[in-house]
N, C-alpha and C positions, 0 to 999 in steps of 0.2 A: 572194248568200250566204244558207244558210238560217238561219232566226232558231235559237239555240237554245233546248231544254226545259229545263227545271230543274223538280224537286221537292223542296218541302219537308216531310220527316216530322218532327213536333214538335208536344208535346203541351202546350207552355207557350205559349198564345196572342199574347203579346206580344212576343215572339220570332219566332215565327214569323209574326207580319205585318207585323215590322221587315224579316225577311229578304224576306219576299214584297215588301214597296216596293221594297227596294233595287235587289235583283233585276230587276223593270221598271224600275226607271229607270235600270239600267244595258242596257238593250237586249232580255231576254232574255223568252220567255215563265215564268212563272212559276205554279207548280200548289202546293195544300196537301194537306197531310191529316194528320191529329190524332193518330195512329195507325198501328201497324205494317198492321193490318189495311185500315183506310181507305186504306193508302200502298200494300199490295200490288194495290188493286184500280186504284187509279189512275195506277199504274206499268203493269200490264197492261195497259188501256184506253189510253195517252197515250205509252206507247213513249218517256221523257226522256231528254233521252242523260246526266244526270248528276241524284244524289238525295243531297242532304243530308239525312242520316236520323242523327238523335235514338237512344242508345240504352234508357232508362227511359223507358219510353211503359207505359200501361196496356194492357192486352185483349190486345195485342203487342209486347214491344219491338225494338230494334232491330237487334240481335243475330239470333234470330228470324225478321223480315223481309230480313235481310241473306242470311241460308243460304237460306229458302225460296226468294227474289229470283234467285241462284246455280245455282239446280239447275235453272231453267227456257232454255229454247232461248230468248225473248226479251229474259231479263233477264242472261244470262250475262256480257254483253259491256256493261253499265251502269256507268258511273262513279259509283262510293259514295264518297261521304266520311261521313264518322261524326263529328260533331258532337255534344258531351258534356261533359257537365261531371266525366264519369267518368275521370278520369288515372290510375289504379294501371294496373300492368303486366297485371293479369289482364286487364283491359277490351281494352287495347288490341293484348295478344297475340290474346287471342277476334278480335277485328278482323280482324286480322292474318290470322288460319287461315281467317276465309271469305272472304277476297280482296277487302278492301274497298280504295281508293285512297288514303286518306288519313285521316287522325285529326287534330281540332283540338280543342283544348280551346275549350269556348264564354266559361268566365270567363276567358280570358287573350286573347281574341284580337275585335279590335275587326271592325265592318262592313264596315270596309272591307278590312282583311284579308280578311276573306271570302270579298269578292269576287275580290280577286285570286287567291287559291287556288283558285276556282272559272274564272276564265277561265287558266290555267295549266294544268289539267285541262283543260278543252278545246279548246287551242290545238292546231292540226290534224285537228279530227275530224272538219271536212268539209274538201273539195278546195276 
């Protein structure tokens, strides 16, 4: 079975190498980046089959890197989840309209939630 990729976009350090532990020691390979910008080049480059991306990032945010991510032949078919501390409905309709898979709020939802909406999202995407 192939291991899966995961990315993490998130510009709050601490967070994002909480999720980066987890993430390996639940089996998975796991990738960072600080930024919509840093996230789009490393999503190109690494091909993940699923990106948790942040949407207030500086240079880029997440929103941003979700459409640009969407218009491309390689990124079209990525599994987004949108990880935010942003819940009003404008946030998560924006989400919504560029085809992201999911929405969790970051202050209401513990590690290990996480993960598990992260392996639920990828159950079956390889054979």
């Amino acid at each position: 079975m192939a291991q899966y990729k995961i990315l993490v976009v998130d510009d709050d350090e601490a967070l994002r190498e909480a999720l980066h532990t987890a993430l390996l020691s639940a089996g998975y390979k796991a990738l960072e980046a600080k930024d919509g910008i840093e996230g789009l080049l490393i999503a190109e480059a690494e091909k993940p089959n699923l990106i948790l991306l942040d949407i207030q990032m500086p240079k880029m945010g997440g929103h941003e890197m979700l459409g640009a991510l969407k218009k491309t032949s390689w990124g079209k078919d990525i599994q987004v989840i949108l990880l935010t501390n942003a819940d009003d409905a404008t946030n998560i309709a924006h989400g919504v309209s560029l085809h992201s898979d999911d929405y969790i709020i970051k202050s209401n939802t513990s590690l290990e939630e996480i993960l598990k909406r992260v392996k639920q999202h990828l159950a079956g995407y390889f054979d």
